[in-house]
C-alpha positions, 0 to 999 in steps of 0.5 A, a space after each residue: 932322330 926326327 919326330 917321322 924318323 920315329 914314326 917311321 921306325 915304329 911303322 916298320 916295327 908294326 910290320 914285323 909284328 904283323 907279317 907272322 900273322 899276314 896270311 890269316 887276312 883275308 878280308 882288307 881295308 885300305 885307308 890311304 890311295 896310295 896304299 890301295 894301289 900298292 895293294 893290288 899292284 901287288 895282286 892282292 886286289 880280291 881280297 880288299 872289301 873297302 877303301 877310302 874315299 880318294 882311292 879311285 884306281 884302279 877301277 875295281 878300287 872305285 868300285 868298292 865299299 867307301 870308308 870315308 876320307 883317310 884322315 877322318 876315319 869312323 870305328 863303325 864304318 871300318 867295323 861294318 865290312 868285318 875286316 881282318 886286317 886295316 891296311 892304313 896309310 901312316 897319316 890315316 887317322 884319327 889315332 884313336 880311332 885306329 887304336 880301337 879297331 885294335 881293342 876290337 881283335 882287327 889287324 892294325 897296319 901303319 905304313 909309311 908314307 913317302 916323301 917323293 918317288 924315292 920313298 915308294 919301295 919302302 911303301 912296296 915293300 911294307 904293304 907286302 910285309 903286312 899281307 904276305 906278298 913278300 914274293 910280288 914286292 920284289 919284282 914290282 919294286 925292281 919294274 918301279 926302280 927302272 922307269 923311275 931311273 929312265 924318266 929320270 934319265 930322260 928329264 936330264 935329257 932335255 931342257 929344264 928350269 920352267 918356273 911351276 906353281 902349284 895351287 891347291 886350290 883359291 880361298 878368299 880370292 888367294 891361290 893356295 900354292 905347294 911351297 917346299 917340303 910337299 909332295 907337289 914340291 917334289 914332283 916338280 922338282 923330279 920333272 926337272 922344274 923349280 918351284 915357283 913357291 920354294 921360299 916356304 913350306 907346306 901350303 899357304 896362300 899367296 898375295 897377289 903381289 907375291 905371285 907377280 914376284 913368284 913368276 910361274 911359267 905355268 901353273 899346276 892344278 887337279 882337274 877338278 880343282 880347276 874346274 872349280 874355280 871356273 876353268 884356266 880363264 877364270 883362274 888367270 883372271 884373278 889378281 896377280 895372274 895376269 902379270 905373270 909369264 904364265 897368264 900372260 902365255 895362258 899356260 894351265 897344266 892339269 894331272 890328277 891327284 893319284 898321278 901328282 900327289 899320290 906316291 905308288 906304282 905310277 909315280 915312276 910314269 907321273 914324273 915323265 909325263 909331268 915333265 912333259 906338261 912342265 917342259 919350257 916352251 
């Protein structure tokens, strides 16, 4: 069993140990997006009195106390909203720190993370474990497995095979793209495209002469992203971009990040409407 197959099994172990206890949390906090939209999906949203800070939706998640960012979390932050219960995405972090509010007589609970779309149910279903919603998860998970079937469906309806790039983001005048084995991979995979940077994984930076050799037929960003790097003009102007399909065609796609990277609820929908943006002109 791989080193996140075990990791994973102890998530879910955490969860049998947590649930007999669930009901008495009362007061949540949410270190991980995409849990914080598993969470009120599931109406347990008036009990969350903080998140961190990339959990923007829904509205009334912005609007709450911020954390701070899911991988660097501080004992005294999360301590000073009194929580009950720390609901902590599985790459949440640091460790220790977690561990602390456990010495501190607060709930601890790791849930996993996912994959690609597929992996959400589980997400559901271990949310509801840890908070008692057990009756929710069911027709949520059933809503989510529906659309996510008829986006499927319907990618297989139309064309496919559009050449994706994914880039993070520039570094010392480097794109740094999504090879295999990232969610950004996934996604562009289930929109019925290819990744234009399979021949790695995780992200790294790409040479121009690689990018030329990639040959994206669109690129992919965040919105802010791109906007910090200038906007698509810029973006295309640097090395490498303009002799490819995509710079020659000016072809930027952007989706924001609880769409595109942040696994839940709207992940059915975010492969449809990527497919959309990814469809072969």
């Amino acid at each position: 069993m791989s080193g996140r197959m075990l990791a994973r099994a102890a998530a879910a172990g955490a969860m049998v140990a947590v649930a007999a206890v669930a009901a008495a949390q009362e007061r949540l906090v949410i270190a991980g997006p995409g849990v914080t939209e598993i969470v009120f999906a599931l109406g347990a949203g008036a009990r969350v009195v903080g998140v961190d800070a990339l959990s923007t939706h829904p509205p009334e998640a912005d609007a709450l106390p911020d954390v701070g960012y899911f991988r660097r979390l501080s004992a005294e932050g999360l301590l000073s909203l009194s929580p009950d219960m720390v609901l902590a995405a599985e790459s949440a972090g640091p460790h220790e720190i977690l561990a602390q509010l456990g010495a501190a007589g607060v709930g601890v609970a790791r849930i996993p993370d996912a994959d690609d779309p597929d992996g959400v149910p589980a997400r559901i279903d271990a949310v509801a474990t840890a908070i008692g919603t057990q009756a929710a998860a069911g027709p949520l998970i059933a809503d989510y497995r529906r659309r996510l079937a008829q986006a499927r469906a319907a990618v297989a309806a139309r064309p496919g095979g559009a050449r994706a790039l994914f880039v993070l983001g520039m570094q010392g005048g480097a794109p740094v793209v999504a090879g295999a084995g990232t969610v950004a991979d996934a996604m562009i995979r289930e929109a019925g495209a290819v990744n234009a940077a399979d021949g790695f994984e995780g992200f790294r930076p790409m040479s121009p002469e690689a990018l030329v050799g990639a040959r994206p037929d669109v690129v992919l960003m965040l919105p802010e992203r791109l906007k910090a790097v200038g906007g698509a003009r810029a973006l295309l102007a640097e090395p490498g971009f303009g002799a490819t399909p995509a710079g020659r065609e000016g072809r930027v796609a952007t989706m924001e990040a609880g769409l595109l990277l942040r696994l839940g609820p709207r992940s059915a929908d975010a492969v449809a409407q990527l497919a959309e943006l990814l469809a072969p002109r």
